[in-house]
Backbone as a chain_set.jsonl record, in Angstrom:
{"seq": "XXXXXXXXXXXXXXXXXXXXXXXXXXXXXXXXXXXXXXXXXXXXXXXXXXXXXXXXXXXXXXXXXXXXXXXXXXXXXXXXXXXXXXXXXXXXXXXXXXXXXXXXXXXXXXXXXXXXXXXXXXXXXXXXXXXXXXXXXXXXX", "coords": {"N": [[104.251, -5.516, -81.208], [101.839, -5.582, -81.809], [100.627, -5.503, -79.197], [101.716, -3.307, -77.894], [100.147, -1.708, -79.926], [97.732, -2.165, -78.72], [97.833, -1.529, -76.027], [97.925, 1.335, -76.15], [95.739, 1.883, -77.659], [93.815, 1.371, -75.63], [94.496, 2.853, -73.621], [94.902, 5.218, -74.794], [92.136, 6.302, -75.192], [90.946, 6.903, -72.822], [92.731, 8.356, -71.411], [92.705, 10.544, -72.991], [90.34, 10.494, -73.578], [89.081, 9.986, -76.042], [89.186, 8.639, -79.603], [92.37, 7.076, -80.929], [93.548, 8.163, -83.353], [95.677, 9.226, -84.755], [97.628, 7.5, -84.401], [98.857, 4.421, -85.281], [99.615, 1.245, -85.648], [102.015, -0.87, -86.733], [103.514, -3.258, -88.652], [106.14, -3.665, -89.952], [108.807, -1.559, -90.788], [108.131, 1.811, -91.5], [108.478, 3.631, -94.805], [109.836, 5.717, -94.515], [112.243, 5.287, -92.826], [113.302, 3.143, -94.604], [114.679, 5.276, -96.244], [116.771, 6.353, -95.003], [120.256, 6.901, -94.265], [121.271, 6.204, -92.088], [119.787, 4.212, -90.869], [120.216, 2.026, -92.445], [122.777, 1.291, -92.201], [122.684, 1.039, -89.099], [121.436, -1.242, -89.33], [123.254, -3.204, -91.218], [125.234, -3.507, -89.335], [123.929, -4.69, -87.111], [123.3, -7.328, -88.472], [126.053, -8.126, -88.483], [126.6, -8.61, -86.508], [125.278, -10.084, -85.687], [125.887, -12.502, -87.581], [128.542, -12.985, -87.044], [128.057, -14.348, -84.806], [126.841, -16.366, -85.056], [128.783, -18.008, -86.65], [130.793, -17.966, -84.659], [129.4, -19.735, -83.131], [129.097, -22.239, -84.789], [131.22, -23.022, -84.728], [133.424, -22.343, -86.047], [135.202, -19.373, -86.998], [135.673, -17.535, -89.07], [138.18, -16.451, -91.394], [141.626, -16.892, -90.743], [141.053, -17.509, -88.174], [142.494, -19.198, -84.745], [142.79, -21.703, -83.118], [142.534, -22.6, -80.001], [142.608, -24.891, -78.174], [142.797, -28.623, -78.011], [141.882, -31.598, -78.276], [141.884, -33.959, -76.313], [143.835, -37.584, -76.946], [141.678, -40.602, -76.956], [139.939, -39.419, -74.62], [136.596, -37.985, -73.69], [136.069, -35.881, -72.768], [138.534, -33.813, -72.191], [140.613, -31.362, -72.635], [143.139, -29.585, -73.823], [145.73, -26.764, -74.07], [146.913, -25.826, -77.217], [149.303, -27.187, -78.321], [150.381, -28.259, -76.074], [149.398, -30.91, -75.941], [150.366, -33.409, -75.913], [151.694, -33.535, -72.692], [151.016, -31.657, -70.021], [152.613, -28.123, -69.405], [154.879, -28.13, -67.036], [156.688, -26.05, -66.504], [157.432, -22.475, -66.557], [159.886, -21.507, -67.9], [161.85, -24.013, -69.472], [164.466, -26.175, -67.73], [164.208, -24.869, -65.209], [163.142, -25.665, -62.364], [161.684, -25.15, -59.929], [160.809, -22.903, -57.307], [162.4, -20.582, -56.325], [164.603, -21.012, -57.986], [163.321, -19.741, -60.417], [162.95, -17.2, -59.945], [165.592, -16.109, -59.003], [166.287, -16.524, -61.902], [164.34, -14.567, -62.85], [165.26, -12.056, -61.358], [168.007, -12.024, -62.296], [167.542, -11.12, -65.098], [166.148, -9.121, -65.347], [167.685, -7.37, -64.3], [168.798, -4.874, -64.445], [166.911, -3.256, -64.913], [164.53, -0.901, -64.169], [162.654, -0.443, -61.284], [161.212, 0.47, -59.275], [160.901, 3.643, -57.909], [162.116, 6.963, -56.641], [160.298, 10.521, -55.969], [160.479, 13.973, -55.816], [158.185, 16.007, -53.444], [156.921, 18.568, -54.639], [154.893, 20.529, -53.91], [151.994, 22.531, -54.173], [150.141, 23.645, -56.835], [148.118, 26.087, -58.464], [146.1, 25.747, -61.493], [145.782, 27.996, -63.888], [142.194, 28.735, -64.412], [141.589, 26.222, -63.129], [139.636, 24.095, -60.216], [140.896, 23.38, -58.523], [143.54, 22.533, -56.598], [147.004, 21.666, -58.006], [149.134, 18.405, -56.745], [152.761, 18.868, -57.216], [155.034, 16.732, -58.481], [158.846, 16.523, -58.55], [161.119, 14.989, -61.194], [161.473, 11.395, -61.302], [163.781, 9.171, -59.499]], "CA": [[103.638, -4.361, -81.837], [100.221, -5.53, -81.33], [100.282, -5.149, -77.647], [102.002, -1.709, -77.805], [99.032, -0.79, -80.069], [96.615, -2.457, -78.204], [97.576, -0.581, -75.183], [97.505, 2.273, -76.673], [94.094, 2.143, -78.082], [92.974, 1.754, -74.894], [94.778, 4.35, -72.933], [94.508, 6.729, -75.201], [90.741, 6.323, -74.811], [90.967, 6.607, -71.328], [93.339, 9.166, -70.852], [92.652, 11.555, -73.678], [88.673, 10.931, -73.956], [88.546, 9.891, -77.301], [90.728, 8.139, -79.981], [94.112, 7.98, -81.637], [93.286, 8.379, -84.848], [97.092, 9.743, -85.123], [98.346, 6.123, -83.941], [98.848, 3.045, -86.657], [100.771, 0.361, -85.393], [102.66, -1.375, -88.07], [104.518, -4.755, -88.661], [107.161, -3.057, -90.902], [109.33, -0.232, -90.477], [107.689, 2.705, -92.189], [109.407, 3.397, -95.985], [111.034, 6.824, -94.674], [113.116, 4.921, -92.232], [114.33, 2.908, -95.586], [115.797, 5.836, -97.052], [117.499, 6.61, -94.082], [121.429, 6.14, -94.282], [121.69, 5.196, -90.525], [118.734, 2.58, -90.448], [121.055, 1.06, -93.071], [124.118, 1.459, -91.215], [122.479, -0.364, -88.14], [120.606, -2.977, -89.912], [124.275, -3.717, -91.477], [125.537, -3.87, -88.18], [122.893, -6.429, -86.306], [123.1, -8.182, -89.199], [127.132, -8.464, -88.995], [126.976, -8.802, -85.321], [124.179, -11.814, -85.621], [126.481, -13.546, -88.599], [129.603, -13.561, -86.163], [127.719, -14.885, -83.378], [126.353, -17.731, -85.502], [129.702, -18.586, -86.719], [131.315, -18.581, -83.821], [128.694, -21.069, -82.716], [129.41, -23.377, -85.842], [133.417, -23.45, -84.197], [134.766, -21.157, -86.842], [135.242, -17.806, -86.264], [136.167, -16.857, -89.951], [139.676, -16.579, -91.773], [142.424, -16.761, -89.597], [140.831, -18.279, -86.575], [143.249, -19.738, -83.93], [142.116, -23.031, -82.589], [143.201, -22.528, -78.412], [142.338, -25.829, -77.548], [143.032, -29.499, -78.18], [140.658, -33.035, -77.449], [142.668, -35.034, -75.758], [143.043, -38.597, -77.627], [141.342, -41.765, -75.792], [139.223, -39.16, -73.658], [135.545, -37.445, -74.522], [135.653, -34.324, -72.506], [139.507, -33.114, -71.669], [140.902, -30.573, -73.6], [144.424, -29.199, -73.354], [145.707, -26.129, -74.776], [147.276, -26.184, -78.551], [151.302, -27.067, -78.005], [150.914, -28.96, -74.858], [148.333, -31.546, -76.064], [151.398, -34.672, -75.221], [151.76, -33.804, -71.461], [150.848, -30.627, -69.332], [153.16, -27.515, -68.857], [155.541, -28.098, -66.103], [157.59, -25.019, -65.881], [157.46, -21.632, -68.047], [160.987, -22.119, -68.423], [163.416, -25.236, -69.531], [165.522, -25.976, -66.675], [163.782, -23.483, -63.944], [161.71, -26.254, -61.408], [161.598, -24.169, -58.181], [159.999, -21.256, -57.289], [163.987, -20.132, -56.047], [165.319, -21.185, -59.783], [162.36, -19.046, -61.345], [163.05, -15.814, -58.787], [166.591, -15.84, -59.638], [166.583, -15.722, -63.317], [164.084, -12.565, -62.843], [166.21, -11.282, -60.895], [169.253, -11.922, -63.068], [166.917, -11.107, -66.5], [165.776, -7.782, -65.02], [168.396, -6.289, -62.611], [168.988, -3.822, -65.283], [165.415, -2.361, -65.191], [164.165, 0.203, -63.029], [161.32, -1.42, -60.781], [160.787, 1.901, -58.158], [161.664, 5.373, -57.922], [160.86, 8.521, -55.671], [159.975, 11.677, -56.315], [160.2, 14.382, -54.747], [156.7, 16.559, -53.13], [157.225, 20.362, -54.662], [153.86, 21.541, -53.015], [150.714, 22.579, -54.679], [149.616, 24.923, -57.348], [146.494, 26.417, -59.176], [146.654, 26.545, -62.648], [144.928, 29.37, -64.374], [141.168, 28.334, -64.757], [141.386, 25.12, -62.335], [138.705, 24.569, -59.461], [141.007, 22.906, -57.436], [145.26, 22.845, -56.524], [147.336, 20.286, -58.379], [150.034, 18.663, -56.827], [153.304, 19.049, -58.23], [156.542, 15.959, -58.067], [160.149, 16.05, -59.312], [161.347, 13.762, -61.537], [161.834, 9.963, -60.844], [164.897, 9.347, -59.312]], "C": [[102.136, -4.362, -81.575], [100.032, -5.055, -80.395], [100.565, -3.804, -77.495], [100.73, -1.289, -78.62], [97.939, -0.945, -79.53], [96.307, -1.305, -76.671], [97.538, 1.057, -75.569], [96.695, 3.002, -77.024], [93.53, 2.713, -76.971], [93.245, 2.864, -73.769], [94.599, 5.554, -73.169], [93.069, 7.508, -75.036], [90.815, 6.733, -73.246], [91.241, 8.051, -71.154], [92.68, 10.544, -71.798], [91.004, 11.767, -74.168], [88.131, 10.455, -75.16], [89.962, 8.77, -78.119], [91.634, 7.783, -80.427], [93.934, 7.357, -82.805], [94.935, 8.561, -85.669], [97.927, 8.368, -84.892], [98.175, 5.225, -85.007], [100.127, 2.182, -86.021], [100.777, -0.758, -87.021], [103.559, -3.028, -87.779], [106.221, -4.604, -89.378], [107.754, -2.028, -90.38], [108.638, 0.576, -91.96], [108.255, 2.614, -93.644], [110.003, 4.484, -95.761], [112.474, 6.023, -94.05], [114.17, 3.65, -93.671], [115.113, 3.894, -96.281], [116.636, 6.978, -96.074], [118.813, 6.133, -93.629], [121.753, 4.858, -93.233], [121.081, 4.286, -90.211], [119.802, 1.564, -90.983], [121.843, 0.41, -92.89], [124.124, 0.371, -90.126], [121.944, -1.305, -88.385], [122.296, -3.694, -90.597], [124.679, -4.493, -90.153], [125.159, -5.03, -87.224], [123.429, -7.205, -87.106], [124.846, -9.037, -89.191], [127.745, -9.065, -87.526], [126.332, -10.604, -85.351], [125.458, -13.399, -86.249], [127.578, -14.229, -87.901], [129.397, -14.316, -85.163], [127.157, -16.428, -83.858], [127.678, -18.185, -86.151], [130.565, -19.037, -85.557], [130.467, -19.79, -83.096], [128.917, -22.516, -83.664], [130.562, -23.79, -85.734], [134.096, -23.086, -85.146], [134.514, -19.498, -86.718], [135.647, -16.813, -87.487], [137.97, -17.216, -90.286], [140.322, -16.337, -90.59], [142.282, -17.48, -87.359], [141.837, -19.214, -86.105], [142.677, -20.67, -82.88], [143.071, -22.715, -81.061], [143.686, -24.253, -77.771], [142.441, -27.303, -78.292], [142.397, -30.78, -77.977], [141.835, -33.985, -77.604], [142.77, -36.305, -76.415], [142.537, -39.539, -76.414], [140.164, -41.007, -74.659], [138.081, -38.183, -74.509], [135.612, -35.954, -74.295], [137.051, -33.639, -72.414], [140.496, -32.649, -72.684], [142.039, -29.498, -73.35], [144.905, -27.83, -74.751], [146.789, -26.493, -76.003], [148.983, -25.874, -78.124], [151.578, -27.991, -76.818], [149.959, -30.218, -75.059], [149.026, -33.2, -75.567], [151.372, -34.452, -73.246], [151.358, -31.763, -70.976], [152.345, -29.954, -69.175], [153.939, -27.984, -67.088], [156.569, -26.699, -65.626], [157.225, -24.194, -66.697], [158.454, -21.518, -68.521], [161.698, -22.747, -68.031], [164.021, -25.13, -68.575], [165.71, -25.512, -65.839], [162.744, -24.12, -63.598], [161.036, -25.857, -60.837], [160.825, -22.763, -58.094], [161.099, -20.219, -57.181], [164.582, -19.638, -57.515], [164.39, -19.836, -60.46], [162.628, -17.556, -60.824], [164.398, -15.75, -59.799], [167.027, -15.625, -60.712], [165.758, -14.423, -63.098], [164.821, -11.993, -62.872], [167.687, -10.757, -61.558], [169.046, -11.342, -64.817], [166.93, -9.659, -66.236], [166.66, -6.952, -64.363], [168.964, -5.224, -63.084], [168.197, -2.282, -65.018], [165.103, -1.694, -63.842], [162.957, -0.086, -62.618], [160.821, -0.157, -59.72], [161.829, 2.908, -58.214], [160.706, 5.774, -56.768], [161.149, 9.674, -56.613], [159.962, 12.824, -55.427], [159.001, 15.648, -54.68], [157.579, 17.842, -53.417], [156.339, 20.849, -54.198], [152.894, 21.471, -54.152], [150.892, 23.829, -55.629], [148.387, 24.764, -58.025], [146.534, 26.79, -60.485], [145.189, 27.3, -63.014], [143.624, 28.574, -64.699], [140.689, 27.076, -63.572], [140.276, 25.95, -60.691], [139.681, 24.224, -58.246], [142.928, 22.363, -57.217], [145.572, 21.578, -56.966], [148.764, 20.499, -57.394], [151.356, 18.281, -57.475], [154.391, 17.734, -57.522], [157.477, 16.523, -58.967], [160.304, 15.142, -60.274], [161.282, 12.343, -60.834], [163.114, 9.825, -60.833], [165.559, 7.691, -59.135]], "O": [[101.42, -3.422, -81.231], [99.269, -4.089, -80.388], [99.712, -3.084, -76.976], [100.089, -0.421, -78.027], [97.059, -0.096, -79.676], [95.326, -0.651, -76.318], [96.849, 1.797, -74.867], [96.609, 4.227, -76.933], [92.982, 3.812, -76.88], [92.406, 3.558, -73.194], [94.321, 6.546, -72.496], [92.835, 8.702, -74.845], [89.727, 6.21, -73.01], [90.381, 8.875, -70.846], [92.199, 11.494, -71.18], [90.511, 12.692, -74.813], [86.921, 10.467, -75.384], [91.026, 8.336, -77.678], [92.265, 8.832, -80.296], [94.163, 6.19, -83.12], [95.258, 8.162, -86.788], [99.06, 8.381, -85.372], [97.153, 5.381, -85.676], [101.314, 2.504, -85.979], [99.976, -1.143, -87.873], [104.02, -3.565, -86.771], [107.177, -5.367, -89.237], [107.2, -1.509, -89.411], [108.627, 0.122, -93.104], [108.595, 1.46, -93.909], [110.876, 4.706, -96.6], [113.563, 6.097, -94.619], [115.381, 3.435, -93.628], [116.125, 3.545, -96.889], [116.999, 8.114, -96.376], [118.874, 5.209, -92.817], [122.113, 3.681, -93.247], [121.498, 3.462, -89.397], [120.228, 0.59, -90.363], [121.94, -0.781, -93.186], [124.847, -0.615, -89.988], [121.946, -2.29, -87.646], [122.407, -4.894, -90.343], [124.528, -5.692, -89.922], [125.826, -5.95, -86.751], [124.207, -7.99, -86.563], [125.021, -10.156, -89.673], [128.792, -9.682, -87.325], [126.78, -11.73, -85.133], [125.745, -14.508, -85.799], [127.779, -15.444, -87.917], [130.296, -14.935, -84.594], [127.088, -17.414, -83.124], [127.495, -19.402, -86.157], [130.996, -20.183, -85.433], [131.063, -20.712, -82.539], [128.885, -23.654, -83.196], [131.044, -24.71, -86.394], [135.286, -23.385, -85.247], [133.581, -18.797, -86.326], [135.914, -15.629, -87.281], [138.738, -17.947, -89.662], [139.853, -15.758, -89.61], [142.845, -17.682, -86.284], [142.167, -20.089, -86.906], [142.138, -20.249, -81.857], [144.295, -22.622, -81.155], [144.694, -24.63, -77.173], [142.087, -27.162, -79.463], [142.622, -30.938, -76.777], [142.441, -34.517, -78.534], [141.612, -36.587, -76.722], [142.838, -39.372, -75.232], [139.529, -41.747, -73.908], [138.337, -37.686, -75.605], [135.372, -35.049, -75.094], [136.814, -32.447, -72.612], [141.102, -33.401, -73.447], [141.756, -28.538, -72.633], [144.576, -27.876, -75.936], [147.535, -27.447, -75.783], [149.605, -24.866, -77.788], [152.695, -28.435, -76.554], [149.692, -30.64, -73.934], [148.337, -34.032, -74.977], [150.964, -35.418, -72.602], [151.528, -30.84, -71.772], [153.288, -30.696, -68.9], [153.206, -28.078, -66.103], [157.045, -26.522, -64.505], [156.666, -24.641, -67.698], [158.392, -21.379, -69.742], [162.276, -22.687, -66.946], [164.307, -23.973, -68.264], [166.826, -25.409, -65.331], [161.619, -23.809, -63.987], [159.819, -25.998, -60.955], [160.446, -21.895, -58.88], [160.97, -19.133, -57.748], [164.878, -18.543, -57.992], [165.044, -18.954, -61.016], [162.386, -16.709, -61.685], [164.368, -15.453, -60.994], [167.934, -14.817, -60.908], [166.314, -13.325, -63.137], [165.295, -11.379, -63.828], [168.279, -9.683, -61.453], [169.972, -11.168, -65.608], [167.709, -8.963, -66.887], [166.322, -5.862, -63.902], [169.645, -4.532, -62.327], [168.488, -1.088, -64.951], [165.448, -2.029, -62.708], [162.056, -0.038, -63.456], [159.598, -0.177, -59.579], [163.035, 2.971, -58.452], [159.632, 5.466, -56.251], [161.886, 9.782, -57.593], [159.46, 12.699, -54.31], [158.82, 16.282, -55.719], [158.581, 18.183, -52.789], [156.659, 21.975, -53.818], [152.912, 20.556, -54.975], [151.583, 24.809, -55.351], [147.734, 23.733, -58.181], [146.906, 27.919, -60.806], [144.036, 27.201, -62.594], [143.89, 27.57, -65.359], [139.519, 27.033, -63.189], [140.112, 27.085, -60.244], [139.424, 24.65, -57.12], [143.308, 21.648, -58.145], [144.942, 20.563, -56.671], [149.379, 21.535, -57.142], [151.266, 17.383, -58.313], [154.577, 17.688, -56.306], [157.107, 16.984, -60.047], [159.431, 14.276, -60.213], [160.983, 12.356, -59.64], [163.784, 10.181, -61.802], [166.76, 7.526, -58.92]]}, "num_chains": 1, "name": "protein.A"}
């Protein structure tokens, strides 16, 4: 604030000849801007943004926080996620080693589901007001 009024002083001198009598730099926010809902509003806000950001720095994050991560025992730095903290993930599923094994259940999970379609091109039109032709498909087939 100083420096903004400092330059100020002297520009205004400069530029305008004379000088700013109309200028007051301040340390405070004025007292209209206190009875101003929205100052309120965003001073809540910083203030709720700041609080979260310093909690999450303290390693809680508030009610409900979900710990991700695990400290290994016997080691300082290695940190495994929460459920696998005994041995590392080996498969995403029981009894499916292979990359083959893992394909094939998809395949046998999904072969229900509809993975591509066509459509078919009806051409172009202009709807009323538009700058520029849409075009039109069929259903998915």
């Amino acid at each position: 604030v100083f420096f903004y009024g400092l330059c100020a002083s002297i520009f205004g001198k400069l530029i305008m000849g004379g000088g700013t009598e109309n200028f007051k730099a301040q340390v405070e926010a004025p007292w209209t801007v206190s009875i101003n809902p929205m100052a309120w509003t965003l001073w809540g806000l910083d203030y709720t943004v700041w609080a979260a950001g310093a909690a999450g720095r303290m390693g809680t994050a508030g009610p409900g926080y979900l710990k991700m991560s695990n400290l290994v025992e016997g080691t300082t730095s290695t940190r495994r996620r929460t459920g696998f903290v005994d041995k590392l993930q080996e498969t995403p599923f029981e009894g499916h080693t292979t990359g083959y094994e893992l394909i094939k259940r998809s395949y046998g999970t999904y072969a229900t589901q509809k993975c591509f379609g066509t459509r078919k091109y009806l051409g172009e039109h202009t709807p009323a007001g538009a700058k520029a032709p849409l075009k039109m498909f069929g259903e998915t087939e």
